[in-house]
C-alpha positions in Angstrom: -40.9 -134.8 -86.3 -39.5 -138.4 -85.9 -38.3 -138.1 -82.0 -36.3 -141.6 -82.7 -33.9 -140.1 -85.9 -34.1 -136.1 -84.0 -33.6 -136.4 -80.8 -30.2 -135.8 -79.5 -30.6 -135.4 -75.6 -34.1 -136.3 -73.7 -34.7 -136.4 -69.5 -37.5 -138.2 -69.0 -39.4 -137.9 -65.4 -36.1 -136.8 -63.9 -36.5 -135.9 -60.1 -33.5 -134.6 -58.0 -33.3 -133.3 -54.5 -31.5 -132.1 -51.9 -31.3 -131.9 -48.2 -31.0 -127.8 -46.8 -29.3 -126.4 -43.8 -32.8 -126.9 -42.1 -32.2 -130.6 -42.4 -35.6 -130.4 -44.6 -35.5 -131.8 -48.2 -35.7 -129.0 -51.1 -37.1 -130.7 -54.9 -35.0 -128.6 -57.4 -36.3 -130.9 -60.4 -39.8 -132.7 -60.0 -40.5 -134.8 -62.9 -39.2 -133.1 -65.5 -39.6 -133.6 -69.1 -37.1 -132.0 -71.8 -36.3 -133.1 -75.2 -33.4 -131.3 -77.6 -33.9 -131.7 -81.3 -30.8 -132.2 -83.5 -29.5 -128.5 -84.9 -31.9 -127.0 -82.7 -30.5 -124.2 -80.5 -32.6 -124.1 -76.8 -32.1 -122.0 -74.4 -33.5 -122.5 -70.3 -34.3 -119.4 -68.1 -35.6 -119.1 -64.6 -35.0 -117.6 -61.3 -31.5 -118.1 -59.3 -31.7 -121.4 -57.5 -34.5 -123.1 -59.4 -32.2 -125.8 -60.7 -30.9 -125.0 -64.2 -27.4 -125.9 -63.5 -28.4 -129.1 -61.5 -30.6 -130.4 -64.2 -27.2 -130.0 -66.9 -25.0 -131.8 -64.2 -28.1 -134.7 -64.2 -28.7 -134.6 -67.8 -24.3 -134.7 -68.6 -24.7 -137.4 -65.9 -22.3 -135.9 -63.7 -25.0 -136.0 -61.3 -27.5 -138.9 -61.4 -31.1 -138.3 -60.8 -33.1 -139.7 -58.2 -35.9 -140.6 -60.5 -36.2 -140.6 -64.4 -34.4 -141.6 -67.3 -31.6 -140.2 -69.5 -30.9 -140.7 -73.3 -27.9 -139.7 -75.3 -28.5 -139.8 -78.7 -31.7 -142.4 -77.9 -28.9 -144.6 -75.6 -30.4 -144.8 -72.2 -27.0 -143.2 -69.8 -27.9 -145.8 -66.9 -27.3 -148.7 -69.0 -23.7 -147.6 -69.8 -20.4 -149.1 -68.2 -18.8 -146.0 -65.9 -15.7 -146.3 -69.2 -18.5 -146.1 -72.0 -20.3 -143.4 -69.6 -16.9 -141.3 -69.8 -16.2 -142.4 -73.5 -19.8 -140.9 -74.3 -20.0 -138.2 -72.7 -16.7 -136.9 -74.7 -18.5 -137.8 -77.9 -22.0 -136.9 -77.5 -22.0 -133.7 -75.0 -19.7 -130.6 -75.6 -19.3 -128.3 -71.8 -18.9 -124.6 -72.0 -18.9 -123.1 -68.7 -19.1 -120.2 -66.4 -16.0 -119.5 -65.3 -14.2 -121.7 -68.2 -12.0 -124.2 -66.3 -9.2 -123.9 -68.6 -5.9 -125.7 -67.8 -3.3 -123.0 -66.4 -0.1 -124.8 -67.0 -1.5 -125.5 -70.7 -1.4 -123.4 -73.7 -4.0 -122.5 -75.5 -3.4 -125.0 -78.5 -3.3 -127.6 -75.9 -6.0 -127.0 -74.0 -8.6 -127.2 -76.7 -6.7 -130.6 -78.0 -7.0 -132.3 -74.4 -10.7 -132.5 -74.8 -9.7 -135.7 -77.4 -7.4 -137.3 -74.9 -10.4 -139.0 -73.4 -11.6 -140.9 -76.9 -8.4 -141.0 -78.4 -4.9 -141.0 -79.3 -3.6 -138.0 -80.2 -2.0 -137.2 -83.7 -2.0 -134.9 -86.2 -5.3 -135.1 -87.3 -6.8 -133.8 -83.9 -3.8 -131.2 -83.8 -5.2 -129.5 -87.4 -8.2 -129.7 -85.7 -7.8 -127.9 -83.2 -5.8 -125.0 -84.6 -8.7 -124.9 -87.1 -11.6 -124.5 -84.6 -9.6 -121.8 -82.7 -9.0 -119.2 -86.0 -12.4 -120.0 -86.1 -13.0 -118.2 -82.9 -10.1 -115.4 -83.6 -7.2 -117.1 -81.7 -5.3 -118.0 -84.1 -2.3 -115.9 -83.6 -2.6 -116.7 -79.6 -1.8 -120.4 -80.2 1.2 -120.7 -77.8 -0.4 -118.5 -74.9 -1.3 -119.4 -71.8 -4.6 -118.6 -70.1 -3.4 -116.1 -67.9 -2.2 -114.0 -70.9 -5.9 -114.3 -72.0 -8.8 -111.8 -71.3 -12.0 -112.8 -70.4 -13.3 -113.2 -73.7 -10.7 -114.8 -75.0 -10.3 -117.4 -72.5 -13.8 -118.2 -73.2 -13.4 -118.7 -76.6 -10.9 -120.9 -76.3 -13.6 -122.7 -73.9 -15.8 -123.1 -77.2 -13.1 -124.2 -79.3 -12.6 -127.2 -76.8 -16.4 -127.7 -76.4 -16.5 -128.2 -80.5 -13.3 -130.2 -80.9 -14.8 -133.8 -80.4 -18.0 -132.6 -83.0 -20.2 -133.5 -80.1 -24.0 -133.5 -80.8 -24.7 -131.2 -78.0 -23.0 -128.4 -76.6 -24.5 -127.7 -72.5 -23.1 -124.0 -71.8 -24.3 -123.0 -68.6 -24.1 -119.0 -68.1 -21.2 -118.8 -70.7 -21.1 -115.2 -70.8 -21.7 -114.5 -66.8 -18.2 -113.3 -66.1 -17.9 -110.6 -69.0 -18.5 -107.6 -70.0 -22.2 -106.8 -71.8 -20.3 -105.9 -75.3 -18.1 -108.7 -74.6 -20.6 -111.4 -73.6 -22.7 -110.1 -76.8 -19.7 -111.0 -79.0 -18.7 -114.1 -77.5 -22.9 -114.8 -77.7 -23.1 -114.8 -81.4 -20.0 -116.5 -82.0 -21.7 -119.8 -80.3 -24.7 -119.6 -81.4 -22.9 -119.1 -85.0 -20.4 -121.8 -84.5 -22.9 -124.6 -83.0 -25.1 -124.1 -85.9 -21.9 -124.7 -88.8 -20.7 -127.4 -86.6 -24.5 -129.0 -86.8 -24.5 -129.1 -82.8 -27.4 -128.8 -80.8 -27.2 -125.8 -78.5 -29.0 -125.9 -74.9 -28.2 -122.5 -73.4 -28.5 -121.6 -69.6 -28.6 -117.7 -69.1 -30.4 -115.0 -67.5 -30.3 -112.7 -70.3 -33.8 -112.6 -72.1 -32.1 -110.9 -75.2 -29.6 -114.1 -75.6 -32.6 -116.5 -74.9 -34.8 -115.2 -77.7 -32.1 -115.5 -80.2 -32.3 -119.7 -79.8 -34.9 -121.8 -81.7 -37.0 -122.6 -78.6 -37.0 -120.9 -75.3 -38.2 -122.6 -72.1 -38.8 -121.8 -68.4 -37.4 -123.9 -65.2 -40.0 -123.6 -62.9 -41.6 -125.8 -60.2 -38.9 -128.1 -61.0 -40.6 -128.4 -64.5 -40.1 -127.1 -68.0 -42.7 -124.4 -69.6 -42.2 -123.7 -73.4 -41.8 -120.0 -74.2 -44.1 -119.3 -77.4 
């Protein structure tokens, strides 16, 4: 495989710590080595508190490492202005998260649209766009809601919809089905792993769930503050 043409997202020796209660310093990520294939579909288990969410905020950059590189597409983040950081990271990296941080006072039509606001104007282009992605999750008759009208489920396929809008080449979904039901978090499940695949985006999956892990390409284990591949 020809890492330079395939690789979408790569940390490279990435170290991060923290300081505890005890005043003593904990290492969540110790030289850790992780490389995400374009199409491929990844998923990253381990135990609570060994650092899967803090190595997505360090590899989105929303959290710098204190060692190690990051690449975007083979771009090296560091070397980017704070604007082209923020410009990037709307283009290249798609968020769906936990507890789904949509917009309240938005509907859901315009919450899945604001995700263009960053690289954009917005016209009518990104509108079709947008009401596209979200019959594609089932919404489309819940256009003019608002999230509170949403369940669960719902809401958090409107969360997808916005993750996709920009095409990124990588969609970080950390725990995306931790707040729902099992038959629920089953659905909502197979419609992202279903949906990154059409929209050719890499998926890198953080979950607990052993069944969802073994339906991605490649399965690997946070441990130590490194990576283990799953055979």
């Amino acid at each position: 495989m020809n890492d330079t043409v395939n690789t979408v997202l790569q940390a490279k020796g990435v170290e991060k710590s923290f300081q505890g209660p005890d005043g003593l310093t904990i290492d969540v990520l110790r030289s850790a080595d992780l490389k995400v294939h374009s199409g491929e579909s990844l998923s990253i288990r381990g135990e609570s508190g060994s650092g899967k969410s803090t190595f997505l905020n360090v590899i989105s950059w929303l959290d710098q490492p204190d060692k190690g590189l990051v690449f975007w597409d083979g771009l090296e983040v560091p070397a980017l202005s704070r604007q082209e950081l923020a410009r990037r990271r709307s283009e290249v990296l798609g968020f769906v998260f936990q507890s789904y941080y949509l917009m309240p006072e938005l509907n859901v039509l315009e919450n899945v649209v604001m995700a263009s606001r960053m690289i954009r104007m917005i016209g009518r282009a990104e509108w079709n766009r947008a009401e596209q992605l979200l019959e594609k999750v089932g919404l489309q008759e819940r256009l003019k809601q608002l999230p509170s009208k949403l369940s669960g489920g719902e809401r958090q396929r409107v969360a997808i919809a916005r993750a996709l809008m920009n095409r990124p080449s990588v969609i970080l979904a950390d725990e995306p089905t931790g707040n729902l039901d099992e038959e629920t978090a089953s659905l909502v499940m197979e419609l992202l792993l279903n949906l990154s695949r059409k929209e050719e985006a890499s998926l890198v999956l953080v979950t607990h769930n052993p069944t969802f892990a073994a339906r991605t390409d490649r399965q690997v284990m946070l441990s130590g503050g490194k990576f283990e591949e799953v055979s």
